[in-house]
N, C-alpha and C positions, 0 to 999 in steps of 0.2 A: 246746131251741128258743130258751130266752133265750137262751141263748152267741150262739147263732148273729145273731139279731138287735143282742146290742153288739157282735160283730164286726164286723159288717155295716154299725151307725150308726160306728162308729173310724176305720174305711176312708172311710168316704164323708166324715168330717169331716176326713182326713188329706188325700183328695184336696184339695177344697174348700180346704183352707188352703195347698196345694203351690200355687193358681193363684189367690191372690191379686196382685193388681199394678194397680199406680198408673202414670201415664201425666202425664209434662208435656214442654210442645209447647214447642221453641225454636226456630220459623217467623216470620221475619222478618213483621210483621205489615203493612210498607208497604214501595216501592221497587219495584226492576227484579228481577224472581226470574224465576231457572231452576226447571227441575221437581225437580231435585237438592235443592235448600233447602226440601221438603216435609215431606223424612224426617230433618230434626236433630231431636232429641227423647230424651228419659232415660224408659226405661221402670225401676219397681222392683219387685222379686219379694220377696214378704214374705210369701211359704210358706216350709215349711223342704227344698223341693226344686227339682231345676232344674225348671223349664217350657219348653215348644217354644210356639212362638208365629207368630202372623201378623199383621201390620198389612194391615187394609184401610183406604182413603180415598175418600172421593168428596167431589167439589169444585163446590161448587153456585153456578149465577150467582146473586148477590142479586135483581139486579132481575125474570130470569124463575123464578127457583125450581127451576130445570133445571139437571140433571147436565153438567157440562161434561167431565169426566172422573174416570173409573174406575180404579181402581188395587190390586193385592194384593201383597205382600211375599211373598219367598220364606220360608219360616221359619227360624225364629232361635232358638236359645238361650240362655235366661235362668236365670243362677244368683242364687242367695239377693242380695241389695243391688241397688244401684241400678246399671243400664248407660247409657251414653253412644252411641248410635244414629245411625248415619248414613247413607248411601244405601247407600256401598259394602257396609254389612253385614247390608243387607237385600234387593243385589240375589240376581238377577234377578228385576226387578220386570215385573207385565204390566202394559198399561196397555190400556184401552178406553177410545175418545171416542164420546160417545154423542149429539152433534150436532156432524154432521158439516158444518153451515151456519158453524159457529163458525170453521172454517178453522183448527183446532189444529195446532201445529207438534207433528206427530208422533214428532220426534228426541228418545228419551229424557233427551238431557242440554241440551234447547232451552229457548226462553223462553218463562213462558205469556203468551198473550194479554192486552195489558192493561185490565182491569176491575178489579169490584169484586165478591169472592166468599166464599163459606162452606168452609173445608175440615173434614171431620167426618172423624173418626178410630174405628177398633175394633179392638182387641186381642183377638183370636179364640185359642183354643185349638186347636192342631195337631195333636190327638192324641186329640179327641172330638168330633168332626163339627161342628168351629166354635163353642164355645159359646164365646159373648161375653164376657169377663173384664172390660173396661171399656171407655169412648166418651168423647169429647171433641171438640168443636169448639171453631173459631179463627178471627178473621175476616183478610182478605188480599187485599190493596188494592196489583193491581200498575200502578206510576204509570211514565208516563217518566222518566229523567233531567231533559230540558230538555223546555220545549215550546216550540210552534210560534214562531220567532220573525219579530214584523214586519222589510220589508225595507224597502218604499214603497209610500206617501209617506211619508219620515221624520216622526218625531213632531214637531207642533209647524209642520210645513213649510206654504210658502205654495203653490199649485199654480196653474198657467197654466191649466187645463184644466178647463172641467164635466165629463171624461168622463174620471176620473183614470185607471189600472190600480193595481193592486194585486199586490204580491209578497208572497212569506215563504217561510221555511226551514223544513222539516219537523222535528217532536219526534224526540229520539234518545233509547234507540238506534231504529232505525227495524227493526229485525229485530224489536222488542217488537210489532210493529203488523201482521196480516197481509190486511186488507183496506182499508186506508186512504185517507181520504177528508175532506174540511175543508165547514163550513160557516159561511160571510164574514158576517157582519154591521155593517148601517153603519148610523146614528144620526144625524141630528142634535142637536147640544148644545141647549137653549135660554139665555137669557140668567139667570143665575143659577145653570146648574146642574150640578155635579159631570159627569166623561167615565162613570165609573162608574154614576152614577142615570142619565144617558141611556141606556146600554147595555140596563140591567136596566128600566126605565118606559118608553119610548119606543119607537112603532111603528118597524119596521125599513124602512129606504126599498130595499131589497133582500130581498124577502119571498123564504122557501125557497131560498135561493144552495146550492147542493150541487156541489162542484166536487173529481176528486182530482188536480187541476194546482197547481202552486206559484203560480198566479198566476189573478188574474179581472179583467175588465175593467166599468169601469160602462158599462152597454149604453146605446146611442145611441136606443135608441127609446123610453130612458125619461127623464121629465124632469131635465134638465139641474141639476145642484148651482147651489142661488144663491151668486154672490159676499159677500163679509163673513159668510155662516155659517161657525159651527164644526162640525166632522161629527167623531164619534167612531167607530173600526174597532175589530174583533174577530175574531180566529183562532178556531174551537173546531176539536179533530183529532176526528176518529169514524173508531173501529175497529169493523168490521159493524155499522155505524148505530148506534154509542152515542159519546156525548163522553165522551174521556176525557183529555182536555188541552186549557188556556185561556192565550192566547196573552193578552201585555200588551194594554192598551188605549192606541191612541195618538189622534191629533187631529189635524188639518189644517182649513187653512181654501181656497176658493176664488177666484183673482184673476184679472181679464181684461189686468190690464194689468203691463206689466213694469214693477217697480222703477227709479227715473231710474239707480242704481250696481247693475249685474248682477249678482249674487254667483254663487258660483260651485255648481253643482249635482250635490249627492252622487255621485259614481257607485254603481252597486250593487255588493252583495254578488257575489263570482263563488267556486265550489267549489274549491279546491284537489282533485288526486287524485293517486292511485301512476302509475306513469308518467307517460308524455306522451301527448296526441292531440294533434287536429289544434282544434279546438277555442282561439279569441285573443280573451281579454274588452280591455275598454276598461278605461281606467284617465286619470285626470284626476293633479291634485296628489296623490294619495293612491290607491293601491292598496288595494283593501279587499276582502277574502278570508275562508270560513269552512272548520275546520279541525274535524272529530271527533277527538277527541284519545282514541283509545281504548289510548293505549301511559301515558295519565297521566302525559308528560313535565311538566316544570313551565317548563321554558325551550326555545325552537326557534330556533338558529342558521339564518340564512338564508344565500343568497345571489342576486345580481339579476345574471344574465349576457345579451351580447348576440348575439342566435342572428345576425344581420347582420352583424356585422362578422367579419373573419378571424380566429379562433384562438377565438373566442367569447370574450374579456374580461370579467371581473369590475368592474361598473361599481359596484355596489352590496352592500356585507353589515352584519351587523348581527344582534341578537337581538331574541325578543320573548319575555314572558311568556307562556304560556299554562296553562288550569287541564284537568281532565278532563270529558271532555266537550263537546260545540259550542261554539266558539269564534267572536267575530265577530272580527278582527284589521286593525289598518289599518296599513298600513305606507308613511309620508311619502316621498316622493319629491321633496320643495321644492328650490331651492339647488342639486338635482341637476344639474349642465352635462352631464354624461357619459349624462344618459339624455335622448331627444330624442323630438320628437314623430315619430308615424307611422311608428316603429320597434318591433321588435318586441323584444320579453327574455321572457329564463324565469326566474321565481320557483321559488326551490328548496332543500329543506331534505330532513335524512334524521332519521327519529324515534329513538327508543332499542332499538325495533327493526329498525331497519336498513332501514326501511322508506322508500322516495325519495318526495317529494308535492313537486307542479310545477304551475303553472298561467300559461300564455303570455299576455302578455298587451301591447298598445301603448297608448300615449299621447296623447290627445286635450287639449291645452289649448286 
């Protein structure tokens, strides 16, 4: 009956040492993630046999404490040392979302939603009705690229108007974002006091603005912006009713009367796209264009032809920097003779993928 029970303790101690294993997580811990970037990770087996394995995950929102998704690995094999883990060799993965309000992009190789979350981890045994070998969480903080950028009133601008509007360009990438939606905030500055302490101490003179338009108007039935203040604006993006990108803070002031020498006033931001519509922004001395640059070219050769005239002529070409990601871009048209008002041209460049972006546009001086 001894025999039998050190047999008995040998075995159970041989198991127990076969399914040893340590667990370190190389999950980008900030930035734009796909769901693929969950499962890089080195598992080590420091028994002296192989082990069958499963990774489970659940990905918990911080601020509600609620599972956001559900995930199991197909099982794996793990020999004696350390292995190098990555989606591919852990697919087929299943996924559950287990609030379905949260609007998750359910393409397993898509982006998660961006917040700020818990991912816990457990390394289950495959081969005995799951027993837990080890756990680990990680926290994962997925942000935009760019956020929202102001469009107008340019920063710093003087405004004709108590009842300005209000543009901007939405956070990219925008696929990171699946309910999206901005909340405007405008301040008055007081005399002494930083754009940033007005923002954060100062009642908002646009109380609850919730808007998912690129643009809002200060409404006429509320009082009117005095002349010689300074007011300070704010972007925040919300993805299902959380902020999760803070747009700069700019300034402007209010003016009734026009300057004795006119200067001349920005045109706005207009989207470049792949092909052409029908779609013909304005354009002043300066063309000014925004560009997703998701091919990370570093330079974009242009050229500015004239859809009116016969053969369409090349009135204008040139390059411009650009970096990855939203791009604001202005491209000078001064000195230009060959480009005339009230005419129209097509802005046009092709990316590193072969990709055409156009945006038609005429001249207003």
């Amino acid at each position: 009956m001894f025999r039998k029970w050190m047999l008995f303790c040998l075995l159970l101690s041989g198991f127990v040492a076969n399914a040893q294993v340590n667990m370190t997580l190389q999950v980008p811990p900030a930035g734009v993630l796909v769901k693929n970037q969950l499962w890089n990770m080195v598992l080590v087996n420091s028994g002296h046999g192989n082990s069958l394995v499963q990774v489970n995950l659940v990905l918990l929102d911080i601020q509600t404490n609620q599972p956001v998704i559900t995930a199991t690995s197909a099982p794996v094999s793990l020999e004696r040392g350390a292995r190098q883990l990555q989606v591919r060799d852990l697919s087929p993965i299943q996924y559950t979302y287990s609030i379905p309000s949260a609007r998750v992009d359910m393409d397993p190789n898509g982006m998660l939603p961006a917040g700020k979350y818990q991912a816990c981890y457990s390394v289950v045994n495959a081969q005995s009705e799951g027993t837990t070998l080890v756990e680990n969480c990680i926290p994962v903080n997925v942000d935009p690229l760019s956020p929202p950028l102001l469009n107008t009133p340019a920063n710093e601008e003087k405004v004709i108007t108590s009842y300005p509007q209000f543009t901007w360009l939405p956070p990219t990438p925008v696929g990171l974002f699946n309910d999206l939606g901005y909340a405007m905030v405008l301040v008055e500055v007081l005399p002494g006091q930083g754009k940033a302490d007005a923002i954060q101490q100062n009642v908002p003179l646009n109380a609850s603005v919730y808007t998912k338009d690129l643009f809002w108007n200060y409404p006429a039935s509320t009082r009117s912006l005095d002349t010689g203040k300074v007011y300070a604006w704010r972007v925040v993006a919300m993805n299902s009713g959380k902020a999760v990108a803070l747009s700069d803070i700019w300034t402007f002031r209010v003016t009734q009367t026009k300057p004795q020498i006119e200067l001349e006033r920005p045109s706005p931001f207009v989207e470049v796209r792949r092909g052409q519509d029908a779609v013909i922004a304005a354009a002043g001395n300066v063309l000014r264009i925004t560009y997703d640059n998701a091919a990370a070219d570093t330079t974009i050769k242009y050229t500015i032809t004239s859809i009116e005239e016969p053969g369409n002529p090349v009135v204008q070409e040139g390059t411009l920097p650009v970096q990855y990601g939203q791009n604001q871009l202005q491209v000078s048209l001064r000195n230009n003779r060959r480009v005339q008002t009230n005419k129209v041209y097509l802005f046009r460049f092709v990316s590193s993928r072969n990709e055409s972006w156009t945006v038609k546009f005429t001249v207003t001086k």
